[in-house]
C-alpha positions as CSV (number, residue, x, y, z in Angstrom):
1,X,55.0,-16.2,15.2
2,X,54.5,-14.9,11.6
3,X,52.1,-13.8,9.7
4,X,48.4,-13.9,11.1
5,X,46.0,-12.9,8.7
6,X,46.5,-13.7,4.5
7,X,44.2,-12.8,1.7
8,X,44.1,-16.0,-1.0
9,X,43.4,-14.2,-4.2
10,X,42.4,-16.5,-6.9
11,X,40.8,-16.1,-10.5
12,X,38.8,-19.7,-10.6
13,X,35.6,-19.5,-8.3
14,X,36.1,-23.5,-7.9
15,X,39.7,-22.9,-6.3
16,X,37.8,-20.9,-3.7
17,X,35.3,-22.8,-2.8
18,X,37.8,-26.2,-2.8
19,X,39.5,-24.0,-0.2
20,X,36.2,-23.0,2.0
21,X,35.0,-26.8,1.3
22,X,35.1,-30.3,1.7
23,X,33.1,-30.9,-1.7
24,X,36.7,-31.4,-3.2
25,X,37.4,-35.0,-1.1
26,X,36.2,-36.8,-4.0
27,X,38.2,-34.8,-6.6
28,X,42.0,-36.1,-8.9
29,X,43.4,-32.4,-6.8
30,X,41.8,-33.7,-3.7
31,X,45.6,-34.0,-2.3
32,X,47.0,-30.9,-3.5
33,X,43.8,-29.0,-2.0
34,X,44.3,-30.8,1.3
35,X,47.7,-29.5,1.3
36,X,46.9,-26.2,0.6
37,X,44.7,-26.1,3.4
38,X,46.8,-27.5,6.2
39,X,49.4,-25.1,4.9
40,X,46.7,-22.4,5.7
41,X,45.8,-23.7,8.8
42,X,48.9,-24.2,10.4
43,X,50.6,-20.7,8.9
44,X,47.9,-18.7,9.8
45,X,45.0,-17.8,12.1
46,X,42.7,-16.4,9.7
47,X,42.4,-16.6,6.0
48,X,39.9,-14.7,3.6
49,X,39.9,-16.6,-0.2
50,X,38.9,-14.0,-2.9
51,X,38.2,-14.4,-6.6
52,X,39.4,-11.0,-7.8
53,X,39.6,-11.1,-11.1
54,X,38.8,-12.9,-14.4
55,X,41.5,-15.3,-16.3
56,X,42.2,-12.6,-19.0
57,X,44.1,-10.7,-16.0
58,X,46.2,-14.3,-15.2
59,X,47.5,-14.5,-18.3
60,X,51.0,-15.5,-16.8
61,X,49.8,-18.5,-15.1
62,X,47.5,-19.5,-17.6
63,X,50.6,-19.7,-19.9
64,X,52.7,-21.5,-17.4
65,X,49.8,-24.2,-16.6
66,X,48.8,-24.7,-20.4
67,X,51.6,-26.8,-21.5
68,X,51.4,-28.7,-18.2
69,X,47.7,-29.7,-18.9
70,X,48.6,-30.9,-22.3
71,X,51.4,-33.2,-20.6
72,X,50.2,-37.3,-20.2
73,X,49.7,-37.5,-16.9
74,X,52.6,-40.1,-17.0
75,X,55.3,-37.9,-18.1
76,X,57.4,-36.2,-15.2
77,X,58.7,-32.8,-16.9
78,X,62.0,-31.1,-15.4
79,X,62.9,-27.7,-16.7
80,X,66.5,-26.7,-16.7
81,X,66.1,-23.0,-16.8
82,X,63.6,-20.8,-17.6
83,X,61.7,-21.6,-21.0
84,X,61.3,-18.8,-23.6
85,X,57.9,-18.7,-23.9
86,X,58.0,-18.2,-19.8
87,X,60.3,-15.5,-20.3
88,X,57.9,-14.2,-23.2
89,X,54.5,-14.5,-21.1
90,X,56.3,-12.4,-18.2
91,X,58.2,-9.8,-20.4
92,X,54.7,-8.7,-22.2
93,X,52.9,-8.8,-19.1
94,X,55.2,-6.8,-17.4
95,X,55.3,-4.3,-20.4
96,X,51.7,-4.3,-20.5
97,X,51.7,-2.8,-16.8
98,X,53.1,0.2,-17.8
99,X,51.0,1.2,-20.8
């Protein structure tokens, strides 16, 4: 067996509690969050969701989900490769480490 313990760390309190809940059953994300959970479930005998930091720490992922939300929710977008601006979010990040 794998792994037995995992530490979910998350910067959006409603992740978290979407994760400890069932408030979420009625929610668009219900299906991704049901997911997520079986995935935690199965994988793992004990799990501990955190929110350890604000978004101004997530920049990265905050980029990457940005143009997604802006997408209408009937386009179906396929990246060949790695977009600039991806490239550009991680680079600065990454240089913004070391300082």
């Amino acid at each position: 067996m794998g792994v037995q313990y995992i530490c979910v760390e998350t910067d959006a309190s409603l992740v978290k509690v979407a994760l400890e809940d069932d408030e979420y059953r009625l929610s668009a994300t219900r299906g991704v969050i049901t997911e997520q959970k079986l995935l935690l479930n199965s994988e793992f005998s004990a799990c501990n969701i955190r929110v350890v930091c604000n978004r101004d720490c997530n920049k990265v992922a905050h980029g990457l989900a940005t143009p997604g939300c802006n997408l209408p929710s009937s386009l179906r977008t396929v990246w060949d490769g790695v977009p600039d601006s991806v490239e550009d979010l991680v680079t600065n990040n990454l240089a913004g480490s070391y300082e």
